[in-house]
N, C-alpha and C positions, 0 to 999 in steps of 0.2 A: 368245313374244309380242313385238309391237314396243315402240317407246319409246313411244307413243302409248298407248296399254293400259297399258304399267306405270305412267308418269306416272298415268294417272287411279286406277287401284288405290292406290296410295302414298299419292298426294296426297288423293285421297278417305279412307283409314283415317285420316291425321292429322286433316282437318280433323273428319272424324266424332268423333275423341277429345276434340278441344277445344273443339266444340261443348256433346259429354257432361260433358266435367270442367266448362265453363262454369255449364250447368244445373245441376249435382250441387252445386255451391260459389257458388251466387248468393246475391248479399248481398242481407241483411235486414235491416239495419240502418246509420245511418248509419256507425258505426264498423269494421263488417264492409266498409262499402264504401270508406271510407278508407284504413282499416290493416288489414284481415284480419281484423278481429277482434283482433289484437294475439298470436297464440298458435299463429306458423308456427314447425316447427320449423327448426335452424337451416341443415342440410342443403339441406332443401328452398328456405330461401331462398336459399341461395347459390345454388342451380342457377335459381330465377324473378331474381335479382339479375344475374349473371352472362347469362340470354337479354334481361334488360332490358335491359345495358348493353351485347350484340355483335347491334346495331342491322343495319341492312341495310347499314347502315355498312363494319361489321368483316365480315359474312358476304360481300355482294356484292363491294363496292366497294373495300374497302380493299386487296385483291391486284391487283384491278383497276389501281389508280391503281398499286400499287408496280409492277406489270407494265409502266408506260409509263413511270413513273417514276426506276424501278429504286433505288439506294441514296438518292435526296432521299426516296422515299418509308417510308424508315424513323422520317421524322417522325412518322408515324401512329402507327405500332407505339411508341416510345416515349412519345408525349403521352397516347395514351389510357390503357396501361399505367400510366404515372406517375402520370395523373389519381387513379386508382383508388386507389391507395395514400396518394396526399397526400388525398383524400375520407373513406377509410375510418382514416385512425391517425391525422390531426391534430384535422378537422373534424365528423364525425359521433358521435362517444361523447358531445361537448361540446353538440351540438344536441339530441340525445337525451335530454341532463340536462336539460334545459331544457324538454322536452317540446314542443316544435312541430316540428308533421312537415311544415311548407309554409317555405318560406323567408319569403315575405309574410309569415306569421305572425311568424312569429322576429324579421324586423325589425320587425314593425309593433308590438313588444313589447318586445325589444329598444330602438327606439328612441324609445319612447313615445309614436306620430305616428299619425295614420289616415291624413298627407300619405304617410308614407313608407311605411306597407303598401299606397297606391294605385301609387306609382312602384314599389314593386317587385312590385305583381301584372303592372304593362304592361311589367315587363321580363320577366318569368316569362314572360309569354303571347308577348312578340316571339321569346324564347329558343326553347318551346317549339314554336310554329309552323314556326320556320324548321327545328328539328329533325326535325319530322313530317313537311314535305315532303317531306325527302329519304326519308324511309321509304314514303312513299307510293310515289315514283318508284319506289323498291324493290318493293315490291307488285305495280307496274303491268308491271316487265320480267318478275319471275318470274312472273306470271299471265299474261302474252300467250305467255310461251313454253309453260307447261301446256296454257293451251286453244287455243294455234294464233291466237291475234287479236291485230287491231291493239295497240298499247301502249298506247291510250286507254282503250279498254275493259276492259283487265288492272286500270286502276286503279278503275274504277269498282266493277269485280267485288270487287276487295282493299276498297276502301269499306264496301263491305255485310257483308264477313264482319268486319271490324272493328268497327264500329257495332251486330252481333247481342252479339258476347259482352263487349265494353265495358261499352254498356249494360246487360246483364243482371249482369254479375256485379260490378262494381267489381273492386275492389284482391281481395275474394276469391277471386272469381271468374280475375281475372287473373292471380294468385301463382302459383294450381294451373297454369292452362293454359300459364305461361309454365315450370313445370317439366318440363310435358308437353314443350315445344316447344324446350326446352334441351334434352333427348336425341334430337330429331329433329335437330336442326340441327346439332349436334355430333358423331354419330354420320356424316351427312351431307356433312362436312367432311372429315373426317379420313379416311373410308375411300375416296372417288375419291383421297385425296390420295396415299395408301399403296398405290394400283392404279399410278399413276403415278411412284410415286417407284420399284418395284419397276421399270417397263416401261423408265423412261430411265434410270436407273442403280444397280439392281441391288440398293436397300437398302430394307427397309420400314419404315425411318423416314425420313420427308417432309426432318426436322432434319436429319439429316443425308446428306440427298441433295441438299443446299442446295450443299452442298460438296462433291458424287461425281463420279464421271467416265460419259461417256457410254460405248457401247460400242465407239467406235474409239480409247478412251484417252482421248478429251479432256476436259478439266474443263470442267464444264456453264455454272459461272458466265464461262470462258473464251471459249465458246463462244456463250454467249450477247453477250458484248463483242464477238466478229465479228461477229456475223450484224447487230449495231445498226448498227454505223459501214459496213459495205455496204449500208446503206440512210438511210446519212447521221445515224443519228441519234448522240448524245456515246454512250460507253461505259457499258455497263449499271452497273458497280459504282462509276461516277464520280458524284460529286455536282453538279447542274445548275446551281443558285443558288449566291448567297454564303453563309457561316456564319451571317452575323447572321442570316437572312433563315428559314436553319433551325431556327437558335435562339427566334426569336420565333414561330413554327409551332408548335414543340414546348411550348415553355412556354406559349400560347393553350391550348394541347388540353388541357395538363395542370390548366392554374389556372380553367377554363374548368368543368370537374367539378365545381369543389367549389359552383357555380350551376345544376347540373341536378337537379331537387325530383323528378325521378322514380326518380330512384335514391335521395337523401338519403331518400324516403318509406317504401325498404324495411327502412329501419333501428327501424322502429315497428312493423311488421308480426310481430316477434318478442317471448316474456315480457320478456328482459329485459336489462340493456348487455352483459351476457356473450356472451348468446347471439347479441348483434348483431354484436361482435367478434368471434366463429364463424364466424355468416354469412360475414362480410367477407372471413375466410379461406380459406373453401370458395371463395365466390364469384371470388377471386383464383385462386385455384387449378384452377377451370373457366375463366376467360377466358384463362389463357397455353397452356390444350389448344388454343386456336382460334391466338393471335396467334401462337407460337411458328410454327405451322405455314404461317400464312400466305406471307412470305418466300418458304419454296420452294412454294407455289403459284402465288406469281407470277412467279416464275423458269423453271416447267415448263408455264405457260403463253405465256408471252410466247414461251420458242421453240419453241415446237409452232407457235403462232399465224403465226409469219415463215417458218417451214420450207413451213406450209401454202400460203401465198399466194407467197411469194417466185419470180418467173420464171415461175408459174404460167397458163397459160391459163385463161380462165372456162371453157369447154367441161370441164378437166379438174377445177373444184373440187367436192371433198367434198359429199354431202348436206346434213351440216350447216350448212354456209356457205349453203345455198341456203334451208333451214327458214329461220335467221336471219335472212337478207333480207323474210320474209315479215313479220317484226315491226316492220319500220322499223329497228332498232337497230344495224344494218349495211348497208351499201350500196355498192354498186359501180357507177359509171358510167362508161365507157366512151369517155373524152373525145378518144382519139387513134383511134380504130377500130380496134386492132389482136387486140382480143380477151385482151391480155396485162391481166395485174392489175400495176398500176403504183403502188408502195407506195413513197415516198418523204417524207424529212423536207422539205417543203418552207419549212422554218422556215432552211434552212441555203443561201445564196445560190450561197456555191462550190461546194457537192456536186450543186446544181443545175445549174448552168454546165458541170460536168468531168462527170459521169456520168449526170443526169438527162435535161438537154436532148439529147447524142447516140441516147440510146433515144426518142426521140421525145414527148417525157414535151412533155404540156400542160396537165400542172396532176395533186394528187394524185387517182387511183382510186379510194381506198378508204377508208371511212370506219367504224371501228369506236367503239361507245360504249364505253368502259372498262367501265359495269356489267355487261356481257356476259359479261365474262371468263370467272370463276367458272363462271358456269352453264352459258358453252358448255367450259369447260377437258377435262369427261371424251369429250364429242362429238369435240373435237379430235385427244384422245386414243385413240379409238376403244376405248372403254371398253364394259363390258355395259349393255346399255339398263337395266336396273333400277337401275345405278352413275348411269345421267344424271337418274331419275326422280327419286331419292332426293335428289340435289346441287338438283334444282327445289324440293322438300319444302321442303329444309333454307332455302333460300332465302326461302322462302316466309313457315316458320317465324320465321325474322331477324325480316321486316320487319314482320311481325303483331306479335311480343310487345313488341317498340319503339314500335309505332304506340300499340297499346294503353294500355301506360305512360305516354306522352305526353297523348294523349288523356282519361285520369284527372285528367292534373294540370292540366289547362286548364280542365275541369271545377269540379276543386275552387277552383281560383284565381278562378272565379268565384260558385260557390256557398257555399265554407268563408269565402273568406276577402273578400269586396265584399259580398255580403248576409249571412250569419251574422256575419260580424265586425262591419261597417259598415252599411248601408244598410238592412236589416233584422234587428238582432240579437234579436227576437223571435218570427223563422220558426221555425214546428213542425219536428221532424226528417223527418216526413213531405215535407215542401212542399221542406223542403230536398235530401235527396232526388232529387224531380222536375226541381226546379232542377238538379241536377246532370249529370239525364240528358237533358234538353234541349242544356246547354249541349256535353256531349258530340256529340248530332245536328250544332248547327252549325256545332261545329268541324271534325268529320268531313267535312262537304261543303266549307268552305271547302279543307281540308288535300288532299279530294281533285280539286281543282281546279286548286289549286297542283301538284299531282304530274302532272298531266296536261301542266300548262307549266312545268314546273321549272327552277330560274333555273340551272344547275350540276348535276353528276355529283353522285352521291348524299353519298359523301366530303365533297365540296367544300363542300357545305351544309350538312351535320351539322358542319363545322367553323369555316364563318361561325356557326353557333349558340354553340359553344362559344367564339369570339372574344367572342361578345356576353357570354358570361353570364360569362368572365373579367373584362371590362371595367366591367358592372354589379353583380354579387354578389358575387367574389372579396375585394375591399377592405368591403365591409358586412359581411361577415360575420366574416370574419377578425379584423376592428377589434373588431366587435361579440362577438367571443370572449375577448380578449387583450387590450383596453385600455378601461380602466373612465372613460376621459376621451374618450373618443369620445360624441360626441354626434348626438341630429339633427339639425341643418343640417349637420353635416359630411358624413353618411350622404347623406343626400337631394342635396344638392348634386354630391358625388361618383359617387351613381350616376347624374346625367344627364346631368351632361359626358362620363360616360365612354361610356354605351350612345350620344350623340348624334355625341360622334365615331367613335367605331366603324362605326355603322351607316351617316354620312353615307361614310366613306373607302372603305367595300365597296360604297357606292351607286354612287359616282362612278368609282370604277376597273372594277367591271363595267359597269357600264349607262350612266353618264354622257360614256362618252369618254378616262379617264383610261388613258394608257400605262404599260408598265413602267420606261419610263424618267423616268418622274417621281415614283415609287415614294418614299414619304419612306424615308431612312437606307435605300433597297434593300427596305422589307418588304412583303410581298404582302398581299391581302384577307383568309386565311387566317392570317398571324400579326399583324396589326392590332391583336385583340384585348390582346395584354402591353402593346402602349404604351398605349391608353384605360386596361387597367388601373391602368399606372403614373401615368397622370394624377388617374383616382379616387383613387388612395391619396396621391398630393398635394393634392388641390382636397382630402378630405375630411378632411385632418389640418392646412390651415392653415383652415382654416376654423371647425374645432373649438375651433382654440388661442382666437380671437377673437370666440365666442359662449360661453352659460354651459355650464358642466359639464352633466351629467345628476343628476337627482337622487339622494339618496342611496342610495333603495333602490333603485336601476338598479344604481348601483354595487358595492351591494352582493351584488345577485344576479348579475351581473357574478362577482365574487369566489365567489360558490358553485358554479355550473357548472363553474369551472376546478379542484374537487377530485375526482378520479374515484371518486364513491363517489355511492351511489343512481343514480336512473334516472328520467326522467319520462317519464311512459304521455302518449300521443298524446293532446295537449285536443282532444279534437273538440268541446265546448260547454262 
């Protein structure tokens, strides 16, 4: 059979599964639609925890970006890595004593305000939106490449199958399907990765064919430092940026987690802190199957990628290449007539001067989307067509159970926590509910809209979000953990300096004009978010010093959350 047929078989069985698991575990209740019910086991959550948090992000994108990137892009792999573990052992056992499973809530209670549970629902929803586009985009490349259509259309199509089992199932709905969609995806990953690491150097672990030799002896990571700098670009295993500049990327991804309410939410989903501290474990222990691996998938892509094209005539390129171009997501034009594929850094002025412009070079040929990577890597490879169907699944899989996640908590952020909590805290649970599943439809169209014009590579967005939510909830919450003198005007003050400058320096450096050489202290839109954070934790702690305490029993409960003993069940009312 072709790829064409197996993709549809493949990708038809999953989605037919998560349809069913949808249906079979749709919630009936507002609490089933919240947290599960409260009574996942803890397994199973690590594995819905773990497909919530390897977004289309980690599936697609993230080998993608290291592939062009090369060692800068090990920022990823450490920030989100670290995020997890600073989320899961400092901040989530202590939220969970506490019992609020939305961050809005936490602080809106925490700091005794309905000001501050409204500022932190509009940073929850800025968070989450910007998160979900990028899964969108995700959505829309694995879907145009399954059914052969434009990229517009991919997204539309990913819209609707998001929006069927969202809406039907909530968070129960979701947990299940996202277990489901954790062994597609994973499964999906790892094994084009182990077809590949066997075909270019001889080992069937991916890990360590990171570090193999090719079959003329050469070391791949070597090899792959030639083949860059013959095309002008720095050395693959060399770092692009300055240290600060990585520094403040990584620590954005990582302090940036402990403000994403779709993961904090699945620490409710189970009886009880034990079992969450289980989850936590599995679920760590499923995401470093994906990230460890990634590395050399982007390494054994990137040079298959230049082997491909490199000196290449169009007449002579691969099917693949040619599928690809029908998606928009690749392109080739043809600016010198000569028929050659002309693939140059043209970011680098001398390489263009000494080696470009003699080949007749008038500007670069070839334009690849980073999110391609992945999904074309086994094509590249000339892998079995069912190896390319599955890596489309898996993909597929990412960006749904991230979507989904997301799309709950935008949900809830408007129906748990702006009318049940505020605006009408005497809604039936029924009305609430509907409310909820509305507010999901909206978000859906707007998220799939934004994906259709997405401001940045999927990465790239998913980590403007986690800038933001570093810069806005990192310091609130964290304060609001550990110091019983935190108040709110310190809270509330602190988190709008910090999301307004964030948001305003990512505005203006992508969209408004602003260059890299104006970069404050060297740091890009992607590590932005550690200094807003750093300013929230100072606007919100002299601020503090100079209005009154909180009151007593704040502080006091303040003081009980920080003994690890009991557990509070998710207040849905």
């Amino acid at each position: 059979m072709d790829t064409q047929i197996w993709t549809y078989l493949i990708v038809g069985f999953t989605f037919a599964l998560y349809i069913g698991v949808a249906i079979w575990a749709r919630a009936g209740s507002t609490k089933e639609f919240y947290v599960a019910g409260g009574g996942v086991h803890p397994i199973a959550n690590g594995m819905a925890t773990a497909a919530d948090w390897m977004s289309a992000a980690s599936f697609i994108s993230m080998a993608g970006l290291i592939s062009f990137m090369g060692y800068q892009g090990s920022q990823y792999l450490m920030g989100w890595t670290g995020g997890y573990v600073l989320l899961a052992l400092l901040l989530a056992p202590y939220l969970r004593k506490f019992g609020k499973f939305t961050v809005p809530d936490f602080i809106g209670e925490r700091y005794y305000s309905q000001v501050a549970r409204v500022v932190a629902v509009i940073c929850a929803l800025f968070v989450s939106f910007t998160y979900v586009v990028g899964q969108m985009k995700g959505v829309g490349v694995a879907f145009s490449k399954f059914l052969n259509v434009p990229f517009e259309w991919g997204v539309i199509i990913g819209v609707g199958i998001v929006f069927f089992y969202a809406v039907l199932g909530g968070m129960k709905g979701i947990t299940y399907t996202q277990v489901v969609q954790f062994c597609v995806l994973i499964f999906a990953y790892i094994v084009p990765a182990i077809f590949i690491s066997i075909i270019m150097v001889d080992t069937p672990i991916p890990q360590l064919g990171l570090g193999g030799n090719l079959e003329d002896g050469t070391s791949l990571l070597v090899k792959l430092d030639e083949l860059s700098t013959e095309l002008g670009f720095k050395e693959y295993t060399t770092s692009h940026t300055g240290k600060v500049d990585l520094f403040f990327v990584t620590a954005a991804l990582m302090l940036g987690t402990a403000g994403l309410p779709h993961v904090i939410v699945r620490f409710f989903t189970v009886p009880k802190v034990k079992d969450a501290r289980k989850s936590a474990g599995w679920a760590l222990l499923f995401i470093a199957l994906l990230y460890t691996t990634a590395p050399a998938v982007a390494a054994f892509a990137r040079t298959n990628l230049i082997e491909t094209v490199k000196d290449k005539s169009y007449a002579d390129v691969p099917e693949w290449f040619k599928t690809w171009e029908g998606t928009g997501l690749l392109q080739f034009e043809d600016k010198n007539g000569d028929g050659k594929i002309q693939y140059y850094n043209d970011k680098n002025p001398s390489f263009v001067n000494s080696v470009a412009n003699p080949n007749g070079w008038k500007g670069n040929e070839l334009m690849v989307d980073r999110d391609i990577i992945v999904l074309a890597n086994p094509e590249i490879a000339h892998l079995p067509s069912w190896v390319i169907a599955l890596v489309v699944a898996g993909g597929l899989a990412a960006a749904l159970s991230t979507a989904a996640g997301l799309l709950l908590v935008i949900s809830t952020s408007v129906s748990h926590d702006l009318l049940k909590k505020w605006l009408m805290p005497t809604i039936k649970p029924k009305n609430e509910l509907k409310a909820a599943r509305i507010a999901i439809a909206v978000a859906v169209i707007i998220a799939g809209y934004f994906g259709i014009n997405p401001p940045g590579f999927v990465a790239q967005v998913v980590a403007w979000a986690f800038g933001l939510a570093a810069a806005s909830f990192f310091p609130a919450i964290i304060l609001g953990i550990f110091s019983k003198r935190m108040n709110m005007e310190g809270a509330i003050s602190g988190m709008i300096v910090g999301l307004l400058f964030t948001g305003a320096y990512i505005i203006y450096f992508k969209y408004g004009g602003g260059t890299k050489e104006q970069y404050l202290f060297g740091i890009s839109p992607e590590g932005i978010g550690t200094l807003g954070m750093f300013l929230n934790l100072i606007v919100a702690l002299i601020v503090s010093r100079f209005t009154p305490a909180p009151p007593i029993e704040v502080q006091e409960l303040v003081e009980r959350i920080r003994i690890p003993k009991g557990s509070g069940e998710a207040q849905i009312h």
